[in-house]
C-alpha positions as CSV (number, residue, x, y, z in Angstrom):
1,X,11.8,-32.6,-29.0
2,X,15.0,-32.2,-27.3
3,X,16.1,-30.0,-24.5
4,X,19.6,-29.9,-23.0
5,X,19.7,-27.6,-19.5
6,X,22.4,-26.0,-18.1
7,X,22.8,-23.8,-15.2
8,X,24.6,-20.5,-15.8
9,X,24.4,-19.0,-12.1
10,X,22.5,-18.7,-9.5
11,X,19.0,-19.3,-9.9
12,X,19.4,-18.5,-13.7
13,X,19.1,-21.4,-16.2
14,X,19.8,-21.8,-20.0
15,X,17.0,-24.3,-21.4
16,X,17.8,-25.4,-25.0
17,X,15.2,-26.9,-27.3
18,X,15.0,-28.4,-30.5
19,X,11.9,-28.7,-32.3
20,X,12.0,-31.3,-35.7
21,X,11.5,-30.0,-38.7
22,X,9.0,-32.3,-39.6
23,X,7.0,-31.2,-36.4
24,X,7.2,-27.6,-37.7
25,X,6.5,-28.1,-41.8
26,X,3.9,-30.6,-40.5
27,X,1.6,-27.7,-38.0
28,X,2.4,-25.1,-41.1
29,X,0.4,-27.4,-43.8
30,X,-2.3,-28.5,-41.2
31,X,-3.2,-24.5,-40.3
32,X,-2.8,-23.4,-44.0
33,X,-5.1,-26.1,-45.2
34,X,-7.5,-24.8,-42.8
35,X,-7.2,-21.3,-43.9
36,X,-8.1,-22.6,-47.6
37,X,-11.5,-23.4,-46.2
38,X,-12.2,-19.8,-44.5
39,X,-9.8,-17.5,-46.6
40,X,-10.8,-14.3,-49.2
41,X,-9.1,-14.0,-52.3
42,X,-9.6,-11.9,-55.2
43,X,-10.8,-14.2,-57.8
44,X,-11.9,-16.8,-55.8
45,X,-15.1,-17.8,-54.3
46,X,-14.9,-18.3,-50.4
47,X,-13.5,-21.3,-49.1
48,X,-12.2,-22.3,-53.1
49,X,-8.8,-20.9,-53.1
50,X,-5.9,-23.4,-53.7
51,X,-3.6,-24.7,-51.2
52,X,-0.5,-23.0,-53.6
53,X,-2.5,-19.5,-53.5
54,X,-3.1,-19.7,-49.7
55,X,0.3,-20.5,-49.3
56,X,1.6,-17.6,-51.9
57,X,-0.2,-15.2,-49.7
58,X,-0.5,-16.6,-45.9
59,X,2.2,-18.6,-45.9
60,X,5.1,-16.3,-44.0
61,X,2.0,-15.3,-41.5
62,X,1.3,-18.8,-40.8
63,X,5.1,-19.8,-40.6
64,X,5.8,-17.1,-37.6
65,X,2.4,-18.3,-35.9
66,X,3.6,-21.4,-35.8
67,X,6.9,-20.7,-34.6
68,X,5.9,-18.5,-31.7
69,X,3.3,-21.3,-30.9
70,X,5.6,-24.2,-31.2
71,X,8.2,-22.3,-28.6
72,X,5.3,-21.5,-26.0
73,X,4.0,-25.3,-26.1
74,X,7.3,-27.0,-26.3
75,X,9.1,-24.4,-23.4
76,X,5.8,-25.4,-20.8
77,X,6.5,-29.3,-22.2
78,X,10.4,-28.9,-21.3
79,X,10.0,-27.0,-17.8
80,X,7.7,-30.0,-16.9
81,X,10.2,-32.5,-18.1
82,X,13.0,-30.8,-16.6
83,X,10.9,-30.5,-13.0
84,X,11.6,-26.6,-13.3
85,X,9.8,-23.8,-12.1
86,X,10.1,-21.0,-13.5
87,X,9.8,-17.3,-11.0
88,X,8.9,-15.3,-14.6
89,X,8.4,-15.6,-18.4
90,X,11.7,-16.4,-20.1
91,X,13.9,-14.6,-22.6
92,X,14.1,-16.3,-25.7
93,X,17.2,-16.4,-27.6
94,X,16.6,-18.0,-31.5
95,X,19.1,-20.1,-32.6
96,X,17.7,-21.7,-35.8
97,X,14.6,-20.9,-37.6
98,X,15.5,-21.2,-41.3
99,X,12.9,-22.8,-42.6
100,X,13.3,-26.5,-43.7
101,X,15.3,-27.2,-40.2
102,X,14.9,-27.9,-36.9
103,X,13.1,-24.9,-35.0
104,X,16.3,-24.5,-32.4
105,X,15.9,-21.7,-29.7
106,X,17.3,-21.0,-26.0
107,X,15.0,-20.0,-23.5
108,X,17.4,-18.4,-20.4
109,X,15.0,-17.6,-17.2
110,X,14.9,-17.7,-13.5
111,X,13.8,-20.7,-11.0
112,X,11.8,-20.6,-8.1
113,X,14.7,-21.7,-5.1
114,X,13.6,-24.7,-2.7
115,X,12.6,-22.8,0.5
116,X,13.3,-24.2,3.9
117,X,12.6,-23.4,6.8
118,X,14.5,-23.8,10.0
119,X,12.9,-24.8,13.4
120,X,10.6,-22.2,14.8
121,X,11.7,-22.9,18.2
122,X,14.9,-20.8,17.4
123,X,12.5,-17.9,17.1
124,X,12.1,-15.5,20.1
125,X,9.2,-13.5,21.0
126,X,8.6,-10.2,23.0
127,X,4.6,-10.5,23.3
128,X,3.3,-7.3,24.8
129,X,0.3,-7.4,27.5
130,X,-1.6,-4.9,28.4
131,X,-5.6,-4.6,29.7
132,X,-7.5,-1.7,28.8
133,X,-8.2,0.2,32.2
134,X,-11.3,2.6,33.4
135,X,-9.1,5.2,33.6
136,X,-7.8,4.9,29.7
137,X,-11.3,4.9,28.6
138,X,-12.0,8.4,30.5
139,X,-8.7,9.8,28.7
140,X,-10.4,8.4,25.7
141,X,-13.8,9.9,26.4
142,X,-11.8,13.2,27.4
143,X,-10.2,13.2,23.7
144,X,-13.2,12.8,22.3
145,X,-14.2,15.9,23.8
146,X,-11.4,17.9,22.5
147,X,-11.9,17.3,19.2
148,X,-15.7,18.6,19.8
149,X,-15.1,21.7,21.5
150,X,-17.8,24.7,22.0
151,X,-16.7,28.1,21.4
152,X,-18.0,31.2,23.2
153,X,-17.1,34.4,23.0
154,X,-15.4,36.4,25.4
155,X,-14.4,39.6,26.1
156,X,-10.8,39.4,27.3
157,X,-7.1,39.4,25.7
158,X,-6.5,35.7,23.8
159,X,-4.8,33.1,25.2
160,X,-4.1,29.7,24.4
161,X,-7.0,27.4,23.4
162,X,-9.0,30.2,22.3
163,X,-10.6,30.8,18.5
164,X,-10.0,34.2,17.3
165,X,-11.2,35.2,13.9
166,X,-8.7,37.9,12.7
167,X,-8.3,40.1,9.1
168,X,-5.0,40.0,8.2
169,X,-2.7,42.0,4.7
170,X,0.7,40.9,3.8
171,X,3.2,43.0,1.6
172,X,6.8,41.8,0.2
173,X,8.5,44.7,-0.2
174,X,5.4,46.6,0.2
175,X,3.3,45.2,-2.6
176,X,0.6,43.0,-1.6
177,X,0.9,39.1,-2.6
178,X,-1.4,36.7,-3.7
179,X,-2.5,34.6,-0.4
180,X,-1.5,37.2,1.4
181,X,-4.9,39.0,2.6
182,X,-8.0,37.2,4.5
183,X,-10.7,38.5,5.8
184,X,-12.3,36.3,9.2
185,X,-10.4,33.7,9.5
186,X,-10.5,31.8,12.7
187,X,-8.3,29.8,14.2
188,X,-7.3,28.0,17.5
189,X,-4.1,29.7,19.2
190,X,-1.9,27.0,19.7
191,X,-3.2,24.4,17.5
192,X,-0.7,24.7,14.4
193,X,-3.5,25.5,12.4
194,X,-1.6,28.8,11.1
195,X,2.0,30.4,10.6
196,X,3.4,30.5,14.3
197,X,3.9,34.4,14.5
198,X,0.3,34.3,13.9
199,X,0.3,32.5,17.3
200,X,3.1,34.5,19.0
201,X,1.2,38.2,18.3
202,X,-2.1,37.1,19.0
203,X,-1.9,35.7,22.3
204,X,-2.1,38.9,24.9
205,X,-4.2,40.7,22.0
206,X,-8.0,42.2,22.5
207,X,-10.8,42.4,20.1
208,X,-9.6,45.8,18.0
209,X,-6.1,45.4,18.5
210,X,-3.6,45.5,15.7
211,X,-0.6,43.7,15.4
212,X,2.8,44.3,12.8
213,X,4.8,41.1,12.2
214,X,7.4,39.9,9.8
215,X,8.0,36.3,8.0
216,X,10.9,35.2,6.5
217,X,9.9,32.5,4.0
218,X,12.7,30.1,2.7
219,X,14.8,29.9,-0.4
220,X,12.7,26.7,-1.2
221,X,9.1,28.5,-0.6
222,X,6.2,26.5,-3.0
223,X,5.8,30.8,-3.8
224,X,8.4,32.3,-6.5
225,X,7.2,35.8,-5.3
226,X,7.8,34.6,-1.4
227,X,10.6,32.4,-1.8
228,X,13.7,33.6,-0.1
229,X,11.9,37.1,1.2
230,X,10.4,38.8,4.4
231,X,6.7,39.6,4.1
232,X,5.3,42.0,6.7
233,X,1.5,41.4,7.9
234,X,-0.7,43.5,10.2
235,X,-3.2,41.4,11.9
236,X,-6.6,42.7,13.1
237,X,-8.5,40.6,16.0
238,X,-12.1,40.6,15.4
239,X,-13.3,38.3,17.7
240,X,-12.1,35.9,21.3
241,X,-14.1,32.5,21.9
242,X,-13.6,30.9,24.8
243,X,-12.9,27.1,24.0
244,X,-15.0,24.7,26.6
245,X,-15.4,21.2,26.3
246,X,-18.8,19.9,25.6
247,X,-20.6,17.6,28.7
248,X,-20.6,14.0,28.4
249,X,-24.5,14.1,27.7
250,X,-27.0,12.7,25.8
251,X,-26.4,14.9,23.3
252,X,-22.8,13.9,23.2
253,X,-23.0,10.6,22.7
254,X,-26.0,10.7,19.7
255,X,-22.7,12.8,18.4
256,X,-20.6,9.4,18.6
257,X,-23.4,7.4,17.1
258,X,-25.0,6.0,20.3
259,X,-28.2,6.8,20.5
260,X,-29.7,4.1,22.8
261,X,-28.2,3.1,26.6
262,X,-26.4,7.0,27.6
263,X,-23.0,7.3,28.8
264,X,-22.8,3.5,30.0
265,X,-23.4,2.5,26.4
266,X,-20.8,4.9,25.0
267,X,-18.3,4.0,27.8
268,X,-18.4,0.0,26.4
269,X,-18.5,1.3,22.7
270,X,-15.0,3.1,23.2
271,X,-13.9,0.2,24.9
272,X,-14.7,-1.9,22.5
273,X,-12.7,0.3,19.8
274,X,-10.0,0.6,22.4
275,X,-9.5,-3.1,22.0
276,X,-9.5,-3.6,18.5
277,X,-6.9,-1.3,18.5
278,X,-4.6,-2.6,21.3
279,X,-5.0,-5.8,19.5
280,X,-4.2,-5.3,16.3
281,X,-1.4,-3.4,17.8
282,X,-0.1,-6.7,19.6
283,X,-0.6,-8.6,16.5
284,X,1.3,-6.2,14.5
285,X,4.2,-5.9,16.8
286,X,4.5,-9.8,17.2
287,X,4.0,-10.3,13.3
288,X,7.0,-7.8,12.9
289,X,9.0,-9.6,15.4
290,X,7.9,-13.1,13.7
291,X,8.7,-11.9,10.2
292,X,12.1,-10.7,11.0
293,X,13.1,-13.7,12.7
294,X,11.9,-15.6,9.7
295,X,13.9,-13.6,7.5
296,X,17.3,-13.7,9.8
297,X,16.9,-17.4,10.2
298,X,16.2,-18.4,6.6
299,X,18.2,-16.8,4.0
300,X,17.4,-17.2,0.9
301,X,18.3,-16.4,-3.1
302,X,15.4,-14.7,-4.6
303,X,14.9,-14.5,-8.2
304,X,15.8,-11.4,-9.4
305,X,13.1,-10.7,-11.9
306,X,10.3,-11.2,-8.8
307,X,12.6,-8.7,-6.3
308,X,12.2,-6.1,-9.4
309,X,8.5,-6.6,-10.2
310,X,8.5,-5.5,-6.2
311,X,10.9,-3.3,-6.4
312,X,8.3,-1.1,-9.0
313,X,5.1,-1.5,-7.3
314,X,6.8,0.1,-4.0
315,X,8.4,2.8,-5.8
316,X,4.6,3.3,-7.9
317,X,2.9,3.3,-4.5
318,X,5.4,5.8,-2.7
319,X,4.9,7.8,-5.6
320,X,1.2,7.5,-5.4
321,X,0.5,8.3,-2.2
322,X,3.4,11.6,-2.4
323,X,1.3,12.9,-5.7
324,X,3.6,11.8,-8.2
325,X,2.0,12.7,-11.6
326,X,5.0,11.8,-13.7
327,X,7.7,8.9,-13.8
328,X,10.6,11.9,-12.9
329,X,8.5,12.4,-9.7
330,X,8.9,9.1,-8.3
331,X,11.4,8.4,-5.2
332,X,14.6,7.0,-6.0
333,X,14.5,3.3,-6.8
334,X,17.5,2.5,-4.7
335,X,15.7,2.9,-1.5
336,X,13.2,0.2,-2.3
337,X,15.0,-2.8,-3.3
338,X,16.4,-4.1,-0.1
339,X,12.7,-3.7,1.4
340,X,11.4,-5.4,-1.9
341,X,14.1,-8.8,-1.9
342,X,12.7,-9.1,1.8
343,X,9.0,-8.9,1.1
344,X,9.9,-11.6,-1.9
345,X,12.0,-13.9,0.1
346,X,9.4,-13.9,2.8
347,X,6.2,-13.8,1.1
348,X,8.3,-17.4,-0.5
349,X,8.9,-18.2,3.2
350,X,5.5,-18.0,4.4
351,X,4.1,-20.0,1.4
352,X,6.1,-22.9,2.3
353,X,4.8,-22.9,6.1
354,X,1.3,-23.0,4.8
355,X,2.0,-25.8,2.4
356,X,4.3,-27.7,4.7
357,X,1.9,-27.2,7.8
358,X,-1.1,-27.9,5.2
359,X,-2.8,-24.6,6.5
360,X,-6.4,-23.8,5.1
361,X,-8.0,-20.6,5.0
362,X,-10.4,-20.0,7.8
363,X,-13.5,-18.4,6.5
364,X,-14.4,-17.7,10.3
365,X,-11.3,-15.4,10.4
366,X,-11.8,-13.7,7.3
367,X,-15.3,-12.7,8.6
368,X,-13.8,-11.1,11.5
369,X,-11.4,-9.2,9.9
370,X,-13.9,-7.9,7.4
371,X,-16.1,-6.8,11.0
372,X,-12.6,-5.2,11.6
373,X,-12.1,-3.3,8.4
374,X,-15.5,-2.1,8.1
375,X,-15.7,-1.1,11.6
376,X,-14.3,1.6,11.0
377,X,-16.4,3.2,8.3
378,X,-19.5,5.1,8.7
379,X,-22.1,2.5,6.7
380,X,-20.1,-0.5,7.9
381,X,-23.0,-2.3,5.6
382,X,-22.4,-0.6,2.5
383,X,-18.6,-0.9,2.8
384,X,-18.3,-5.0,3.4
385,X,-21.0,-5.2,0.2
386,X,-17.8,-3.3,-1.0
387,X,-15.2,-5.7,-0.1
388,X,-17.3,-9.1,-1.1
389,X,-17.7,-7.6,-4.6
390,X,-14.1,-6.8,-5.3
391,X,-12.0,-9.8,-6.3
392,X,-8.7,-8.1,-5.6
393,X,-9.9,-6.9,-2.4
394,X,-11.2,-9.6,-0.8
395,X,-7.9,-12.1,-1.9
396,X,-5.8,-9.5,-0.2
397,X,-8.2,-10.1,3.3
398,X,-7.7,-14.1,2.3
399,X,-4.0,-13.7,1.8
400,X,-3.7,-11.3,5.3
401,X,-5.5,-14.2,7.1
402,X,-3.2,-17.0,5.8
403,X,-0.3,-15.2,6.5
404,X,-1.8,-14.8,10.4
405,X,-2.3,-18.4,10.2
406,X,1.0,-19.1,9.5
407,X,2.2,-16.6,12.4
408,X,-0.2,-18.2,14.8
409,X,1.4,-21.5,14.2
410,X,5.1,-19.9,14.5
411,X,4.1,-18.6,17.8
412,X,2.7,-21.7,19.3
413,X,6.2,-23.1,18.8
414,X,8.1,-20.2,19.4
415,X,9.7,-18.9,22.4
416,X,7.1,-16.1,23.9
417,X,7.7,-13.4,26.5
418,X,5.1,-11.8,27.5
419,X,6.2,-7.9,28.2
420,X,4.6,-5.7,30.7
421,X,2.7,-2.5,28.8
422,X,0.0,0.1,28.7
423,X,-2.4,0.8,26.3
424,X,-0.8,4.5,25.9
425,X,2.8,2.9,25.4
426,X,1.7,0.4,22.4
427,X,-0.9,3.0,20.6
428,X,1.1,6.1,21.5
429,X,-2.5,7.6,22.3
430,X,-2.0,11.4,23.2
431,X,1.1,12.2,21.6
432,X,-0.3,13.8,18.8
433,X,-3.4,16.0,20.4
434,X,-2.7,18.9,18.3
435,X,-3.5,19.5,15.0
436,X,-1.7,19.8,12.3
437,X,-1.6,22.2,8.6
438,X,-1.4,26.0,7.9
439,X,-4.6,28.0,6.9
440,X,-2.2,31.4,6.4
441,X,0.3,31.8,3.7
């Protein structure tokens, strides 16, 4: 075999081979004369056929087997000669495959660059450090009674907070619309839970009041028969509930799942959460700071091929998760591929601090972040019997524990700063209290 290499730009290579013809007529004559022994022919009892027959009939077949074999074997035999790695499956060029002579091809493909890495020291590190106080976890606790409130009704005008339960009839030029009618239908004034001129005319309203109000929907309206018109709605309240926050009781925390110990026993249960949370927080804010540092200090020319493999998968999954049905649905690619060469170049970066720093997995840490993912879910049981049995599953957990491996031993040779925080700053906990969605057209 003979193989002549030449580099035609970048990471791209042009790897020629030559296969004798001998080699070739030599693998055809050993694989037909093992047909004659298994082959079917009219006329011809089973395994009796005659080589010239068999060759009459299988011989093109065999030929192109061969071929496409020989190519496979002899490019893996020429990459290994040639010390070459190759980032994806080639593109194969023939150049001579007459039969008779020499089995000639190109095969033009990318390489895997050599990766590395500068000093860690160079990298600097904003840490942030924060404790968990008493006083977070009784904001916490106080969350956790909002989002169990207790209604009771009252006979006053509505006001913020409250749950009113109204009837309601739309009309678009006075013909009613589809969506446009409802019949008790509660909702919290204030929360964002309906249209916000629901909102405005309630509040000040009693139980039997009436209220007119228009909505002007937009050009762009999810509605044909709304888009771009005023609907008018007359709103009737049926009903004014008083929202009051339930006591931090026994009954509230069987609610949360504790069932054994009363409040004390909740109190270190939401702390406990609490500092997962701030934790993986930390960890995520120094990984982000890590991997951007890694990826400033180290550049790097990525195969192609492996930066649009990437490129696809985060367009698929932006698509996924927007409810993309069809390939016209999918966001632009454009916006993906700068994200994409950086998750190649540094998922190429990390793999050579875990070979060069001859990191192992540690099954102790994979463990603990299983306790963490499953924490989370309501049979925390059930759910890691989940995660052992799926293959994929459980080598993304591996591959997120190498990688904080890898981050652990940046940091221990990095410059860190630890940075003054709380644990409202790093989770933003309370921003969002109200909830979001409409329940109105």
């Amino acid at each position: 075999m003979q193989v002549s290499l030449t580099a035609t730009g970048g990471l791209e290579r042009r790897l020629e081979v030559a296969v004798p013809a001998q080699a070739v007529s030599s693998e055809i004559e050993t694989r037909l004369k093992q047909l004659t022994r298994t082959a079917r022919l009219k006329g011809f009892r089973p395994g009796k056929a005659p080589l010239t027959v068999v060759r009459k009939q299988f011989g093109e077949q065999v030929r192109a087997e061969v071929v496409s074999d020989l190519m496979r074997k002899s490019f893996a035999e020429a990459v290994s000669q040639e010390q070459l790695t190759p980032a994806a499956g080639p593109r194969i060029e023939p150049i001579a495959l007459e039969p008779g002579s020499d089995l000639k091809y190109a095969a033009v493909f990318e390489v895997m660059p050599e990766v590395k890495v500068a000093p860690f020291e160079a990298i600097q590190v904003q840490r942030p450090a924060a404790t968990i106080t008493e006083a977070d976890v009784d904001a916490m606790i106080e969350s956790m009674r909002r989002q169990r409130p207790q209604f009771h009704e009252v006979a006053r005008p509505a006001q913020a907070t409250d749950r009113v339960t109204v009837d309601y009839d739309g009309t678009v030029t006075g013909e009613a619309f589809e969506g446009g009618q409802g019949r008790d239908v509660p909702f919290v004034v204030g929360s964002g839970q309906v249209l916000a001129q629901f909102d405005t005319v309630v509040t000040g309203a009693s139980v039997g009041d009436s209220r007119q109000l228009s909505v002007d929907y937009p050009g762009n309206h999810a509605s044909k028969m709304l888009a771009d018109k005023t609907a008018q709605f007359t709103l009737t309240v049926k009903k004014i509930e008083e929202q009051v926050l339930p006591p931090v009781d026994e009954a509230f925390c069987s609610a949360y799942g504790v069932e054994d110990g009363g409040i004390e026993a909740l109190r270190t249960e939401v702390r406990a959460s609490m500092e997962r949370e701030l934790t993986s927080v930390i960890r995520g804010r120094v990984r982000n700071q890590v991997m951007e540092a890694l990826y400033r200090n180290n550049p790097l020319e990525v195969p192609k091929a492996l930066v649009e493999d990437a490129t696809q998968q985060m367009q698929l999954d932006a698509g996924r998760r927007a409810g993309a049905r069809e390939v016209s649905q999918l966001p632009p690619r454009a916006q993906f591929v700068e994200a994409a060469r950086q998750r190649v170049a540094l998922g190429m970066i990390v793999s050579e601090i875990v070979r060069s720093h001859s990191l192992t997995l540690d099954r102790a840490r994979v463990q603990t972040r299983l306790d963490d993912l499953v924490a989370a879910f309501p049979d925390p049981a059930e759910a890691r019997r989940s995660y052992v049995s799926n293959p994929d599953a459980m080598r993304q957990v591996e591959s997120a524990v190498l990688e904080d491996q890898a981050i652990d031993a940046i940091v221990e040779k990095a410059s860190v700063t630890d940075q003054a925080a709380s644990f409202r700053e790093l989770t933003g906990f309370g921003q969002n209290e109200a909830t979001a969605g409409s329940s109105a057209t």
